[in-house]
C-alpha positions, 0 to 999 in steps of 0.5 A: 936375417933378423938381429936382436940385441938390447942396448940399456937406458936409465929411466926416471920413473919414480926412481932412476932404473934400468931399463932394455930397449931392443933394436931389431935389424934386418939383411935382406937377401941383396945385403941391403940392411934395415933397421924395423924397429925400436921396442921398450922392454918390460918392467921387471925379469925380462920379457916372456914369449908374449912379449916378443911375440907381439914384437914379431907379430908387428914386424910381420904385419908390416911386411917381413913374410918370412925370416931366414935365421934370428940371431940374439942373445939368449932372450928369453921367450924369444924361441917359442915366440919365432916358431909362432910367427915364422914357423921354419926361422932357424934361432941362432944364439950370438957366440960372442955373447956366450963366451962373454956370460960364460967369463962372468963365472969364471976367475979372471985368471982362467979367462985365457985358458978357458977361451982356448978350451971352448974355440974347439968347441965353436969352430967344431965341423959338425955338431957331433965333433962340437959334442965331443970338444964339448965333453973334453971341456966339461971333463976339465972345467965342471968340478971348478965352474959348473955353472959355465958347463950349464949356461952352455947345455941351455944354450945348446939348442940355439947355439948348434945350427950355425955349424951346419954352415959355410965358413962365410956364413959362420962369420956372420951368424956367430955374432950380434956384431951386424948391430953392435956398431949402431949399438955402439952410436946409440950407447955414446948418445945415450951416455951424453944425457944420463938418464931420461924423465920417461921411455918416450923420451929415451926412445926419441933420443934414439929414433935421432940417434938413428936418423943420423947414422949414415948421412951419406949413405957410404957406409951401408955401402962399405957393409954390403960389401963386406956381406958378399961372400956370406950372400954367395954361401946362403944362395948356395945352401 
């Protein structure tokens, strides 16, 4: 299993920007975790498929021959480039972060409302019964928020494969959430500093941030453990 996900930076480069810096973190098939790698993204509206090309190209020439699933959150470019390199690697999008972009377009006060009607959909049995939620949903909410029912049609492709899993397996694939925690620690010592005069002293700061995570070696332990059910369920399917 491949986690991608973006943690922002501010960056000194004539004026103060924003600027991606994607971590990728791997599962093997024990549950043993391992970060492989910390990649700066690029200047301007976000990275193309020869980006993220050249990132799992990388990844591949330094060992990873084959990856089960990728989960991300909606990267662009990110699909066409995992076909190149694994050609069978299934690309999950994380549901957490779709449900979070689909709030963006709605009004606060339809948060609530609008999250009841679209957990039918996510924790549907099949992709046949997501559809069917999923047409409900739009009856009610595309007059209002047509823009929700978009970002979901986009998404579709990279949404569906999880429900053809196991309710363990679900758990784990229908969210980043594997590296928020570490995104988390990396946010607080990124948060600490400001802003960087350059991309290599952000990356520096956290490669040190990493370095330091788990000293003892007593919380990769704690994460394998919560894995077991969902390694079962792979190891079946």
């Amino acid at each position: 299993m491949l986690f991608i996900d973006a943690i922002n930076v501010k960056i000194r480069e004539g004026q103060v920007a924003n600027r991606p810096i994607y971590l990728a973190l791997g599962v093997t098939v024990d549950g043993e975790r391992d970060i492989l790698g910390l990649w700066a993204g690029e200047h301007g509206d976000g990275e193309g498929a020869k980006y993220w090309l050249r990132v799992l190209s990388e990844i591949k020439n330094r060992g990873t021959r084959d990856v089960l699933m990728l989960v991300c959150d909606g990267l662009k470019g990110l699909p066409d480039a995992v076909g190149a390199v694994w050609e069978k690697t299934i690309v999950q999008t994380c549901i957490v972060h779709l449900l979070r972009n689909s709030f963006k377009y709605a009004s606060r006060r339809d948060w609530a409302q609008v999250a009841k009607d679209l957990k039918p959909v996510y924790t549907a049995g099949s992709e046949a019964v997501a559809l069917d939620r999923f047409a409900e949903f739009s009856g009610k909410w595309e007059r209002r928020y047509p823009a929700i029912i978009r970002l979901w049609e986009n998404a579709w492709p990279e949404f569906v494969p999880f429900l053809a899993f196991d309710r363990e397996i679900r758990t784990v694939i229908c969210t980043t959430n594997a590296i928020e925690s570490i995104n988390a620690r990396l946010r607080r010592a990124v948060n600490a500093r400001g802003h960087f005069p350059t991309e290599q002293a952000a990356l520096k700061c956290l490669y040190l941030a990493l370095m330091s995570l788990d000293p003892t070696g007593r919380g990769r332990q704690r994460w394998s453990n919560r894995w077991k059910g969902a390694l079962n369920a792979f190891d079946i399917t």
